[in-house]
mmCIF file as gemmi writes it, N, C-alpha and C atoms, coordinates in Angstrom:
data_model
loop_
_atom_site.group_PDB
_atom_site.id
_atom_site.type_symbol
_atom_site.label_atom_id
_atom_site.label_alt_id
_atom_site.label_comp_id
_atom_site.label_asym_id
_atom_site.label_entity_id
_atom_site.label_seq_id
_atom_site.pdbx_PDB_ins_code
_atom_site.Cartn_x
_atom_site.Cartn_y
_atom_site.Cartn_z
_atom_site.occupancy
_atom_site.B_iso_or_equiv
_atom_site.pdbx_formal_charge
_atom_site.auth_seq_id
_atom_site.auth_asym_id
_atom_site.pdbx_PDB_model_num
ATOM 1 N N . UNK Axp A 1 ? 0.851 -1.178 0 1 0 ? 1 A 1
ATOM 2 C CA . UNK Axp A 1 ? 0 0 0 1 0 ? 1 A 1
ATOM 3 C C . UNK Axp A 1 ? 0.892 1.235 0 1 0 ? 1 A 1
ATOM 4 N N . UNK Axp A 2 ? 0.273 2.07 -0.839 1 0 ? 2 A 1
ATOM 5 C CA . UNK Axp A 2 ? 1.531 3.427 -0.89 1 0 ? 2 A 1
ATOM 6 C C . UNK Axp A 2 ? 0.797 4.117 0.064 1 0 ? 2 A 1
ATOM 7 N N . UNK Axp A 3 ? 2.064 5.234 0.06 1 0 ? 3 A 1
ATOM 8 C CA . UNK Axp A 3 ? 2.194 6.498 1.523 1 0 ? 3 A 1
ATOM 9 C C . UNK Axp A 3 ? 0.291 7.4 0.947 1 0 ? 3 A 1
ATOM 10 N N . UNK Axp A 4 ? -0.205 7.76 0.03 1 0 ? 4 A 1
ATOM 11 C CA . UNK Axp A 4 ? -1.572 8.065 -0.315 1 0 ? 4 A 1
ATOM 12 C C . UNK Axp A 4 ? -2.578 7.149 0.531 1 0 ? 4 A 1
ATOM 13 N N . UNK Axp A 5 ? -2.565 5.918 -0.06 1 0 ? 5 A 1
ATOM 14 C CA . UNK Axp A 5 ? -3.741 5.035 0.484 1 0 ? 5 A 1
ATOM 15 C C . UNK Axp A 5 ? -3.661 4.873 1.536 1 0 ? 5 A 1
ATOM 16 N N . UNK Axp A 6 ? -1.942 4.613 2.22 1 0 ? 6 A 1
ATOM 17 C CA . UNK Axp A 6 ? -2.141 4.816 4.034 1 0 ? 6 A 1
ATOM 18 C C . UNK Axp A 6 ? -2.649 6.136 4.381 1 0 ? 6 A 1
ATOM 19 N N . UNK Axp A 7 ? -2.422 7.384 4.001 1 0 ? 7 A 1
ATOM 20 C CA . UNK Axp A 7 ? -3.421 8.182 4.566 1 0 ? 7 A 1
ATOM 21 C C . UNK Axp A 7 ? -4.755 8.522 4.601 1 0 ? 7 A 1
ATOM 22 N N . UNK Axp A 8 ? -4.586 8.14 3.697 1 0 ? 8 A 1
ATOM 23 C CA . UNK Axp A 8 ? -6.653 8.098 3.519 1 0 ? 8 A 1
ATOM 24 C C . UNK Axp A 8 ? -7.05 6.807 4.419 1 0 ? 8 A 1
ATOM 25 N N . UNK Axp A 9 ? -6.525 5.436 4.599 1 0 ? 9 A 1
ATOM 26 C CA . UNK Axp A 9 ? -7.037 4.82 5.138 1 0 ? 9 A 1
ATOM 27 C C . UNK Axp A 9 ? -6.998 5.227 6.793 1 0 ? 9 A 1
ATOM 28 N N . UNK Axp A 10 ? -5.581 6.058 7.28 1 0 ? 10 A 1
ATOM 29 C CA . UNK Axp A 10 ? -5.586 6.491 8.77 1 0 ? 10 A 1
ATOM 30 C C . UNK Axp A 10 ? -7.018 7.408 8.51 1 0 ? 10 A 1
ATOM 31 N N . UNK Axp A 11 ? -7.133 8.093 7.842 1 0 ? 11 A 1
ATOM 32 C CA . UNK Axp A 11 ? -7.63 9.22 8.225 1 0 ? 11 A 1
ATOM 33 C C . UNK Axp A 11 ? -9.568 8.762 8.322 1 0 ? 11 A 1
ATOM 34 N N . UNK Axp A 12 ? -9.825 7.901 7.222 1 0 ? 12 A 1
ATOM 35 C CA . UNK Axp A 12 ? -10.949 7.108 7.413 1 0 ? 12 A 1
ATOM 36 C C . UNK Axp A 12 ? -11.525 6.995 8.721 1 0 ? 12 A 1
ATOM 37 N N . UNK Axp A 13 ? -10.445 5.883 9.273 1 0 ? 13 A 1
ATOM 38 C CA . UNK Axp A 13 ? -10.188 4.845 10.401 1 0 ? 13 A 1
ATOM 39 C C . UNK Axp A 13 ? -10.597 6.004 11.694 1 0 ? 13 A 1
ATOM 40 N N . UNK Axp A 14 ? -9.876 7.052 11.057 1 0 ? 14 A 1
ATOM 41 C CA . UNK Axp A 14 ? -9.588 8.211 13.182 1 0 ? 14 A 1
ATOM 42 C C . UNK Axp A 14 ? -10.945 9.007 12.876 1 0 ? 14 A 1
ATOM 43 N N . UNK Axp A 15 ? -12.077 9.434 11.818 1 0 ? 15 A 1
ATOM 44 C CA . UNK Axp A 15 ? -12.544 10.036 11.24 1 0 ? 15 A 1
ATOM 45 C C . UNK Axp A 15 ? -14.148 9.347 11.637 1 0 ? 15 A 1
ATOM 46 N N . UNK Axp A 16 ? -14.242 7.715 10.912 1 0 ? 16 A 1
ATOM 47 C CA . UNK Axp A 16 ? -15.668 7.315 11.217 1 0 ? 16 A 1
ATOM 48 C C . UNK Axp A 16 ? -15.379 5.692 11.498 1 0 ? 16 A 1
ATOM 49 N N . UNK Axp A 17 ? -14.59 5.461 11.987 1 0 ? 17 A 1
ATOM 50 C CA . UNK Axp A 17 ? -14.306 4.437 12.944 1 0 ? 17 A 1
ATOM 51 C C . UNK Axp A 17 ? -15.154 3.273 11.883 1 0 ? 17 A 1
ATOM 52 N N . UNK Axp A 18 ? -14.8 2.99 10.969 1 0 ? 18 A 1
ATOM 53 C CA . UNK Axp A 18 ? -15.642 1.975 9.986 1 0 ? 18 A 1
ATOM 54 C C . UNK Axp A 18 ? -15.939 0.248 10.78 1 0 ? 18 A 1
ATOM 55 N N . UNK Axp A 19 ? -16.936 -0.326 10.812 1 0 ? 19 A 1
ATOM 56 C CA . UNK Axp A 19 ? -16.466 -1.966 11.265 1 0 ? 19 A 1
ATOM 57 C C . UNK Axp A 19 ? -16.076 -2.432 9.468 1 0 ? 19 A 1
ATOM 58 N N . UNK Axp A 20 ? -15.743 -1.888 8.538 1 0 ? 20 A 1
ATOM 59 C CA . UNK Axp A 20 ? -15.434 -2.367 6.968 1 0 ? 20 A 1
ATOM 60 C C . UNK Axp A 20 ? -14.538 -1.294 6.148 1 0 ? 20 A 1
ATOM 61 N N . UNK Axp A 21 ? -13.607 -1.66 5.988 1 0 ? 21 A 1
ATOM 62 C CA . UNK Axp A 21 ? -12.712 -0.575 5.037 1 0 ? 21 A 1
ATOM 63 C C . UNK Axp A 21 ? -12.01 -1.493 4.4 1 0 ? 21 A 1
ATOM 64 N N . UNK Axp A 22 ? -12.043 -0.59 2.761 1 0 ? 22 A 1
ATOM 65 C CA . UNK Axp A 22 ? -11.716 -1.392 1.657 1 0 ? 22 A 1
ATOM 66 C C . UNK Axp A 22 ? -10.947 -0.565 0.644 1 0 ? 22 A 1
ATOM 67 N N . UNK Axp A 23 ? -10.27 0.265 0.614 1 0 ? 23 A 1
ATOM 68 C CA . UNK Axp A 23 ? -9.576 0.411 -0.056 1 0 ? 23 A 1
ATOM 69 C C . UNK Axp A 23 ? -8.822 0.324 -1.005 1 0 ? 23 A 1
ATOM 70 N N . UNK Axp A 24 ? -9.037 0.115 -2.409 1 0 ? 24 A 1
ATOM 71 C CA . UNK Axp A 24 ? -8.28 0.133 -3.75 1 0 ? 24 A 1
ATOM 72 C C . UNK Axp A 24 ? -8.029 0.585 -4.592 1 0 ? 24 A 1
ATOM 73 N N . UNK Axp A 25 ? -6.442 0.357 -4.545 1 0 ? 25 A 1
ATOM 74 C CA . UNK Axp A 25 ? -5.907 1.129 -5.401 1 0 ? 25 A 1
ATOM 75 C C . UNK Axp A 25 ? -5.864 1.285 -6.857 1 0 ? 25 A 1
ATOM 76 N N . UNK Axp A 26 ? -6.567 1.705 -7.785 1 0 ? 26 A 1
ATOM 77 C CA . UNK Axp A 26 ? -6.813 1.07 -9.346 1 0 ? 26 A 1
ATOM 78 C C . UNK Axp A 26 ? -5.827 1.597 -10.228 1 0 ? 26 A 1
ATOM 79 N N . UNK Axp A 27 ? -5.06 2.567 -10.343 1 0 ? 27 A 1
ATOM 80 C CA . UNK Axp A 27 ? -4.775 3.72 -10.792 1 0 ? 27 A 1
ATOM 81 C C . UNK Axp A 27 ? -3.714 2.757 -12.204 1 0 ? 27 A 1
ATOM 82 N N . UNK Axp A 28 ? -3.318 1.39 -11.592 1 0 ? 28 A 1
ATOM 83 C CA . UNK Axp A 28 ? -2.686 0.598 -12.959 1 0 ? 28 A 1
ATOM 84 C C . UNK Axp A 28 ? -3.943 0.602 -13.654 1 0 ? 28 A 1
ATOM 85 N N . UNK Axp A 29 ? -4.874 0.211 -13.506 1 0 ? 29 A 1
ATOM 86 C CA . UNK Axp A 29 ? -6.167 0.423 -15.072 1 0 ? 29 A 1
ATOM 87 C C . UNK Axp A 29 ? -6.312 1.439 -15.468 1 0 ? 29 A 1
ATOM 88 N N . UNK Axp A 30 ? -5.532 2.847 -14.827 1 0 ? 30 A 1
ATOM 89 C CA . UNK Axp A 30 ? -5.848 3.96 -16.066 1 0 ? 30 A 1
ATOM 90 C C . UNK Axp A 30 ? -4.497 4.313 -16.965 1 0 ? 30 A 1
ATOM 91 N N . UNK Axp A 31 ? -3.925 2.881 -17.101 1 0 ? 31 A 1
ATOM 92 C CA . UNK Axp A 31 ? -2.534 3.456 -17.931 1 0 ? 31 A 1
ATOM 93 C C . UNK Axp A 31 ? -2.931 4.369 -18.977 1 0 ? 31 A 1
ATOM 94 N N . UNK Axp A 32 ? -2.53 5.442 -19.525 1 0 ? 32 A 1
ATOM 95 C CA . UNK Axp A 32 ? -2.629 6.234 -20.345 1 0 ? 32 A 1
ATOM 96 C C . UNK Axp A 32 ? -2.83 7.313 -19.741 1 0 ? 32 A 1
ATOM 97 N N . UNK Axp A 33 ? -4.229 7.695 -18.931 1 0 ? 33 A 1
ATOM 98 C CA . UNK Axp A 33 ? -4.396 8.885 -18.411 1 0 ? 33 A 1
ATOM 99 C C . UNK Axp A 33 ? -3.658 9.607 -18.015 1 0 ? 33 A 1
ATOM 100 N N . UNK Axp A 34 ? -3.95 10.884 -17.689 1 0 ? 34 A 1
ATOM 101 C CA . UNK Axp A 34 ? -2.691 11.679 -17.289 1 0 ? 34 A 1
ATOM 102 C C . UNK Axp A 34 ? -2.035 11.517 -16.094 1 0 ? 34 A 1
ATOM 103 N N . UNK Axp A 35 ? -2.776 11.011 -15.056 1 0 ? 35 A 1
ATOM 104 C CA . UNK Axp A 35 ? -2.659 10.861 -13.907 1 0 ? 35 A 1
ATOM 105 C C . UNK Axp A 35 ? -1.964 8.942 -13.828 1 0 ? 35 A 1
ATOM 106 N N . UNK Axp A 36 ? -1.573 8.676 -14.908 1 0 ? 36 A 1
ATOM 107 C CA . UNK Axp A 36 ? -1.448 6.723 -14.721 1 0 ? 36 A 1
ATOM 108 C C . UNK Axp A 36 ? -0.09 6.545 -14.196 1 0 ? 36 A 1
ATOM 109 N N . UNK Axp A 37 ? 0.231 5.42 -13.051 1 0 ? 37 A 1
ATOM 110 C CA . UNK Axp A 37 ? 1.577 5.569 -12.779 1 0 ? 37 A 1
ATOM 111 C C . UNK Axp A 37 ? 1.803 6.384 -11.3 1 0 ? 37 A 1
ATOM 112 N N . UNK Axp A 38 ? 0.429 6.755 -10.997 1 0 ? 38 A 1
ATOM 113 C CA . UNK Axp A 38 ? 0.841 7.323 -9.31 1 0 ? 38 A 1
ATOM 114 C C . UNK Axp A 38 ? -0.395 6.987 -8.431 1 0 ? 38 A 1
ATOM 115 N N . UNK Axp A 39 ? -0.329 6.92 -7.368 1 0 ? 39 A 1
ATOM 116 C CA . UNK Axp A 39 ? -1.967 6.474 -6.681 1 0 ? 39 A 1
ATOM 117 C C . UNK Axp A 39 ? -2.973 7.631 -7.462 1 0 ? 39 A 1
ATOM 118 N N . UNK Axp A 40 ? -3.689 7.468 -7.733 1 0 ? 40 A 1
ATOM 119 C CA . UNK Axp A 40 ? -4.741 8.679 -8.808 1 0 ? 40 A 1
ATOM 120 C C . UNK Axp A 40 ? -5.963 8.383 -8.588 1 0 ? 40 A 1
ATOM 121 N N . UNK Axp A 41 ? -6.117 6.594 -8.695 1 0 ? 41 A 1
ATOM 122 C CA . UNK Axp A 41 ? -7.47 6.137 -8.781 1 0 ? 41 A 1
ATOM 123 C C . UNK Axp A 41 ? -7.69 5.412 -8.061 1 0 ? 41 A 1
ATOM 124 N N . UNK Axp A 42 ? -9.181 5.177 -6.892 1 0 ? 42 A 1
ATOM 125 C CA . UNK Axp A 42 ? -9.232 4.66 -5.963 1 0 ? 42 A 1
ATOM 126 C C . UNK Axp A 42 ? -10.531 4.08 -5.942 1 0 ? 42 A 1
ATOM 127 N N . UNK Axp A 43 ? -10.806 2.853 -4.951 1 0 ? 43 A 1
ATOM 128 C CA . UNK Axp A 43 ? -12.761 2.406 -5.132 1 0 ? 43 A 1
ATOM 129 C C . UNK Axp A 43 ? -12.28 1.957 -3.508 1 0 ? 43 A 1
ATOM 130 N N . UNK Axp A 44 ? -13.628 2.694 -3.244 1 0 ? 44 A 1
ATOM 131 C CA . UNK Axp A 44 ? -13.904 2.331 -1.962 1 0 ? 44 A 1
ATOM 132 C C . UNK Axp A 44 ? -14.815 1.835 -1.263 1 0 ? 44 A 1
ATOM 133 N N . UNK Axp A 45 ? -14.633 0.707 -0.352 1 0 ? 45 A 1
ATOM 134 C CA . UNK Axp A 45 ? -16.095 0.536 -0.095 1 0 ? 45 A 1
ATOM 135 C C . UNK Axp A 45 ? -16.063 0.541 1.728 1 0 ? 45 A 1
ATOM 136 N N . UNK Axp A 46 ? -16.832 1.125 2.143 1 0 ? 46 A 1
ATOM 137 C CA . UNK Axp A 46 ? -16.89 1.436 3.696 1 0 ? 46 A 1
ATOM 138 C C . UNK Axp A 46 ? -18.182 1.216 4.329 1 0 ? 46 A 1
ATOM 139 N N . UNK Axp A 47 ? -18.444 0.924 5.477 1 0 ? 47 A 1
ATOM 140 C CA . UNK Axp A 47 ? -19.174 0.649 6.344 1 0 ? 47 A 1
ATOM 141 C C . UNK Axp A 47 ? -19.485 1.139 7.633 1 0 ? 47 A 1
ATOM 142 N N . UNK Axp A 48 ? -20.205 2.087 8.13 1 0 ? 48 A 1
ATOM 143 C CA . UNK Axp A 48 ? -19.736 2.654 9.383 1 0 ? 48 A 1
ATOM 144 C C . UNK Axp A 48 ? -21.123 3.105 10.058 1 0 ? 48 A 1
ATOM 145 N N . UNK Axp A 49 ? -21.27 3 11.222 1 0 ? 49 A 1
ATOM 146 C CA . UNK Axp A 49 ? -22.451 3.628 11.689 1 0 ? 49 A 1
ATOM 147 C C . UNK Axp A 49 ? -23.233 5.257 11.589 1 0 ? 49 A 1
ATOM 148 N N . UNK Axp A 50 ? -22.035 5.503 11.585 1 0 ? 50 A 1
ATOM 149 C CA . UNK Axp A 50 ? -21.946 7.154 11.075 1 0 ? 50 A 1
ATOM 150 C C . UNK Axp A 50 ? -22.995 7.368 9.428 1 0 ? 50 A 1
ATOM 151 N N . UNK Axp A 51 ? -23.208 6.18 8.873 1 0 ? 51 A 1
ATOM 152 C CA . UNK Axp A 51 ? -24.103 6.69 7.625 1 0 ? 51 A 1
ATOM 153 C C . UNK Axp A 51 ? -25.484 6.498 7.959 1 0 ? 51 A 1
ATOM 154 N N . UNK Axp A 52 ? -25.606 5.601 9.085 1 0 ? 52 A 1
ATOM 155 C CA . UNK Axp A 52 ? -27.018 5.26 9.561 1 0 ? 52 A 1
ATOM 156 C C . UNK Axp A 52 ? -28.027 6.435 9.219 1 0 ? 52 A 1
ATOM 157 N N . UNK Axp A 53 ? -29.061 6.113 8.224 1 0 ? 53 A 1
ATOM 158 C CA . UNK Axp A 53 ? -30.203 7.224 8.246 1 0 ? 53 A 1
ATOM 159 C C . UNK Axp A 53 ? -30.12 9.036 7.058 1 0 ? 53 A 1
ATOM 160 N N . UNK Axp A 54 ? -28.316 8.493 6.922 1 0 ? 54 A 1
ATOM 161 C CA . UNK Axp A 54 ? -27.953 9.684 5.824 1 0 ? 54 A 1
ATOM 162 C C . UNK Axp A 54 ? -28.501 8.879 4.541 1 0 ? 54 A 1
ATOM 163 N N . UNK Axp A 55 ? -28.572 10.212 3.342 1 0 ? 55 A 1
ATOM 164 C CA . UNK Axp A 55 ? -28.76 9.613 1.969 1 0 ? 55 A 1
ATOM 165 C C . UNK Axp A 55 ? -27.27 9.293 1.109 1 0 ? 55 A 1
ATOM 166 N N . UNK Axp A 56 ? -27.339 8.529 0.214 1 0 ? 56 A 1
ATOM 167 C CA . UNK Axp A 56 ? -26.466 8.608 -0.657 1 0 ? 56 A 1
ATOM 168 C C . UNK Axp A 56 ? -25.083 9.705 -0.656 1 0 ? 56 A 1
ATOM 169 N N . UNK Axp A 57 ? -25.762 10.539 -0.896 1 0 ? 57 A 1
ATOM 170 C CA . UNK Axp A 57 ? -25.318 11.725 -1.301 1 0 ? 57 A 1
ATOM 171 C C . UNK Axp A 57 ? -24.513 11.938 -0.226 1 0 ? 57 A 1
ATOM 172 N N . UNK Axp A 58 ? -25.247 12.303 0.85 1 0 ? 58 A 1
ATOM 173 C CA . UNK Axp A 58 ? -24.746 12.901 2.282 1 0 ? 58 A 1
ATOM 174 C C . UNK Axp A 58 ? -23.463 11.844 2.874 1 0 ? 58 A 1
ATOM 175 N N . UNK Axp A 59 ? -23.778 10.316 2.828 1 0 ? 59 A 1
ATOM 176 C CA . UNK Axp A 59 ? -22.408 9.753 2.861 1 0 ? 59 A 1
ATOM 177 C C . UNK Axp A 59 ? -21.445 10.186 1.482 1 0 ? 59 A 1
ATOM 178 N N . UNK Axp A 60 ? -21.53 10.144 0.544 1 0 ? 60 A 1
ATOM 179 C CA . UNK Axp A 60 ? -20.381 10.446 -0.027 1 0 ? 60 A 1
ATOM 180 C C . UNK Axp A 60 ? -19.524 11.842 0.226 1 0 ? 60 A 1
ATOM 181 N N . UNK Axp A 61 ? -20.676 12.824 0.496 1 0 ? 61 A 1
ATOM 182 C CA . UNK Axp A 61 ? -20.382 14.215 1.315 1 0 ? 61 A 1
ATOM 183 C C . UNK Axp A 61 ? -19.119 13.742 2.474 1 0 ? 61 A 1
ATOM 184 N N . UNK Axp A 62 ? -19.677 13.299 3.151 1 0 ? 62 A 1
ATOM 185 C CA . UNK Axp A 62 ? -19.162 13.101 4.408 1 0 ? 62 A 1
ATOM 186 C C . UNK Axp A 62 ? -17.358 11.992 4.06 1 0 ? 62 A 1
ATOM 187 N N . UNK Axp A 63 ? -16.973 11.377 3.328 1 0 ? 63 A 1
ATOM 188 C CA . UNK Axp A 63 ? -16.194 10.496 2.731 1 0 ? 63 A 1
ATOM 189 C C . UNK Axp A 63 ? -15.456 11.161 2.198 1 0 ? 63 A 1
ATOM 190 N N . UNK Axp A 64 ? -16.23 12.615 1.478 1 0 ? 64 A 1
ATOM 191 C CA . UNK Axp A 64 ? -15.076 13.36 0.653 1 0 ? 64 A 1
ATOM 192 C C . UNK Axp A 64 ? -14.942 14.608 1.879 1 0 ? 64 A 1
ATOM 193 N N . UNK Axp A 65 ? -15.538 14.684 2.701 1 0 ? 65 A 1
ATOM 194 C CA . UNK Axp A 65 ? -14.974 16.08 3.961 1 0 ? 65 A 1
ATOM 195 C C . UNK Axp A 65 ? -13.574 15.239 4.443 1 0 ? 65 A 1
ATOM 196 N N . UNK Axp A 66 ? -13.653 14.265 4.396 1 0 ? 66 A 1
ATOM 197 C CA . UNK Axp A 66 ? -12.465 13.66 5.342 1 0 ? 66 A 1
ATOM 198 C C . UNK Axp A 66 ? -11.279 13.363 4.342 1 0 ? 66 A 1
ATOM 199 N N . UNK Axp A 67 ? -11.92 13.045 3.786 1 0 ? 67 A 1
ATOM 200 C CA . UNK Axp A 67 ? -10.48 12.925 2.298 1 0 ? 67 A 1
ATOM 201 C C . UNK Axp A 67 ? -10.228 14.187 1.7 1 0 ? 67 A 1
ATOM 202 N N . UNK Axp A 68 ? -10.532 15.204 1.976 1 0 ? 68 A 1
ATOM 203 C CA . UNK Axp A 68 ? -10.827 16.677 0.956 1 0 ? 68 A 1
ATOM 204 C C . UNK Axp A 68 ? -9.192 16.719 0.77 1 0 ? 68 A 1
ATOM 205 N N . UNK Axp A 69 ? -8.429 16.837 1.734 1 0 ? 69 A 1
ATOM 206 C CA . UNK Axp A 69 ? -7.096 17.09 1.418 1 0 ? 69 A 1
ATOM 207 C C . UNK Axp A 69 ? -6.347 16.735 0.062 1 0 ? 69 A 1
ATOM 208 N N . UNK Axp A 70 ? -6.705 14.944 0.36 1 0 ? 70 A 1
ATOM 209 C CA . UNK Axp A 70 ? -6.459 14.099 -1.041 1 0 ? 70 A 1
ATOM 210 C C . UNK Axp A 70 ? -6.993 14.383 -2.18 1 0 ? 70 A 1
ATOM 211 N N . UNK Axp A 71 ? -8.15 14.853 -2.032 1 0 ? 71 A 1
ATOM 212 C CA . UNK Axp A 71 ? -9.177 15.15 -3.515 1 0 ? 71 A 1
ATOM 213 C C . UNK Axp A 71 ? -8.614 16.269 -4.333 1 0 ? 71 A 1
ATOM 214 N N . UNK Axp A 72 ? -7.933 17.208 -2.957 1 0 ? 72 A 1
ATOM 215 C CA . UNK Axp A 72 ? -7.713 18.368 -4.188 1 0 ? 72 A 1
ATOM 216 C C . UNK Axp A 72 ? -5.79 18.467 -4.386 1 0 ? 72 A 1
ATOM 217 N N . UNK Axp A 73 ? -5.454 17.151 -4.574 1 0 ? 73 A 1
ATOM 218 C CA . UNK Axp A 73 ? -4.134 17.242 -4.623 1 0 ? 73 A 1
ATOM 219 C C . UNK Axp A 73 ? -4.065 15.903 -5.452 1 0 ? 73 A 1
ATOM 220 N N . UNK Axp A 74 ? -3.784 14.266 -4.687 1 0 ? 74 A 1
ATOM 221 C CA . UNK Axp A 74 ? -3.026 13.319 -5.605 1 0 ? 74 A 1
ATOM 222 C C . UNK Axp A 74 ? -4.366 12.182 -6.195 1 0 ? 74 A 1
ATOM 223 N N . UNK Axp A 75 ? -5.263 12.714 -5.353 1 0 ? 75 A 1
ATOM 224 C CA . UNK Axp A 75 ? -6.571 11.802 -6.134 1 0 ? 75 A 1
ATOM 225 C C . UNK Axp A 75 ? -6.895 12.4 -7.16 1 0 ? 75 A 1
ATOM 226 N N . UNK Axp A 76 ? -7.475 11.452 -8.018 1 0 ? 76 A 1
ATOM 227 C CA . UNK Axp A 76 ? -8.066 12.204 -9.367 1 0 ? 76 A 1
ATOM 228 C C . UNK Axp A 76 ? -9.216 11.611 -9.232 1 0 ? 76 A 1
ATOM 229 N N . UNK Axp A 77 ? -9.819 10.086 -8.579 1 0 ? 77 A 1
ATOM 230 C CA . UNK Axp A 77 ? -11.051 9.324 -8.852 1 0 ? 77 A 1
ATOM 231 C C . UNK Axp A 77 ? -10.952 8.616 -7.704 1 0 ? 77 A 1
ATOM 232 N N . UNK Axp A 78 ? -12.053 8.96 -7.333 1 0 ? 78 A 1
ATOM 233 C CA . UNK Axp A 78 ? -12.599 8.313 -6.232 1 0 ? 78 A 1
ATOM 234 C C . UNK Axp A 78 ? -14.256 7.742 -6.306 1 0 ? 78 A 1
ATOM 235 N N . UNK Axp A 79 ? -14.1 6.37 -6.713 1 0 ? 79 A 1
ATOM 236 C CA . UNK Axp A 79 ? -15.62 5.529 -6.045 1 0 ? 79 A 1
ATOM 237 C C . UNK Axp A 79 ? -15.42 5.159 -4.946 1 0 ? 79 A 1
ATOM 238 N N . UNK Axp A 80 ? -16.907 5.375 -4.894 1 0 ? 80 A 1
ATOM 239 C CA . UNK Axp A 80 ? -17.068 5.118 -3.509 1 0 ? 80 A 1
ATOM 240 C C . UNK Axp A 80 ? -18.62 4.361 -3.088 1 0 ? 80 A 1
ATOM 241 N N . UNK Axp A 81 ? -18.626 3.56 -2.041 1 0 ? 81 A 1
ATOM 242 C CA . UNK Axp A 81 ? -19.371 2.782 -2.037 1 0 ? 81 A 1
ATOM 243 C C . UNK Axp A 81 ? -19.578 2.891 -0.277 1 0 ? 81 A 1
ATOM 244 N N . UNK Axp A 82 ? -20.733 3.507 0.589 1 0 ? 82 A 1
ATOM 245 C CA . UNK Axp A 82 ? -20.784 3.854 2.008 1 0 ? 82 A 1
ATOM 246 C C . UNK Axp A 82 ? -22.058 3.341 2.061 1 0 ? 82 A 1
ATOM 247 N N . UNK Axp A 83 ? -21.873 2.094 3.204 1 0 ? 83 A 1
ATOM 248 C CA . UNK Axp A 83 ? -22.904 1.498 3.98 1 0 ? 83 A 1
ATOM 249 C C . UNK Axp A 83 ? -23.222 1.365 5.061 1 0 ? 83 A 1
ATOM 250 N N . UNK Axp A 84 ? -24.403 1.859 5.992 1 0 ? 84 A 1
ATOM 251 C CA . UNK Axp A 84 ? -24.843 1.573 7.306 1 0 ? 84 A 1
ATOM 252 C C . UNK Axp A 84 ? -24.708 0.067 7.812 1 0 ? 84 A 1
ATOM 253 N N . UNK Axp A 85 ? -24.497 -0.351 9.155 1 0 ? 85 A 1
ATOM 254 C CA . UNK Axp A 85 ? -23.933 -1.633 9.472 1 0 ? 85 A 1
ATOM 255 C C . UNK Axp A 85 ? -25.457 -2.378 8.882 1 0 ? 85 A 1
ATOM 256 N N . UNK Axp A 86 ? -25.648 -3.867 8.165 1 0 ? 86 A 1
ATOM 257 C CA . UNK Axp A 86 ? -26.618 -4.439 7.872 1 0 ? 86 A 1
ATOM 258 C C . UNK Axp A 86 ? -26.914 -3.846 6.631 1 0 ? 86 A 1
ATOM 259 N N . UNK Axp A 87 ? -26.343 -3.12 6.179 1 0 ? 87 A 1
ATOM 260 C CA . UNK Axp A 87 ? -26.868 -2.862 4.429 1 0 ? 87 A 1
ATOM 261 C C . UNK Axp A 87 ? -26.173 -3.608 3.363 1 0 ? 87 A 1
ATOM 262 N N . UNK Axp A 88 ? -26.248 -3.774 2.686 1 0 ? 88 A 1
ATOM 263 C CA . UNK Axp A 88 ? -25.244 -4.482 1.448 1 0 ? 88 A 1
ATOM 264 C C . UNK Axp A 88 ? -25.497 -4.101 0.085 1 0 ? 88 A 1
């Protein structure tokens, strides 16, 4: 795991205490892009009580407040996938 994905995953982890974190790194499937060749592209899938009762939207809100740092610097793509405990 590179020095990127460990921070996003600390920062996850100290942020909304997930019982599920998934983290991947894709950024080899965008060979070509401009960004191919450095952590760039990411899919995530998380689990945390903290989404209980939010919409869609509002978890991904909340996923990108905590990552904002990353978003506006070495991320270029971020999926993301945020579930209340018992959802799938």
């Amino acid at each position: 795991m590179g020095a990127v994905a460990e921070t996003m995953n600390r920062k996850l982890n100290a942020a909304l205490s997930p019982l599920r974190l998934e983290l991947r790194d894709q950024s080899a499937l965008h060979s070509g892009h401009t960004h191919a060749g450095t952590e760039s592209h990411f899919d995530l899938t998380i689990e945390c009580a903290a989404f209980a009762g939010l919409t869609r939207l509002a978890r991904q809100r909340l996923v990108m407040g905590v990552l904002a740092e990353e978003l506006a610097g070495p991320v270029h793509a971020l999926s993301i996938r945020a579930m209340a405990p018992g959802e799938s």
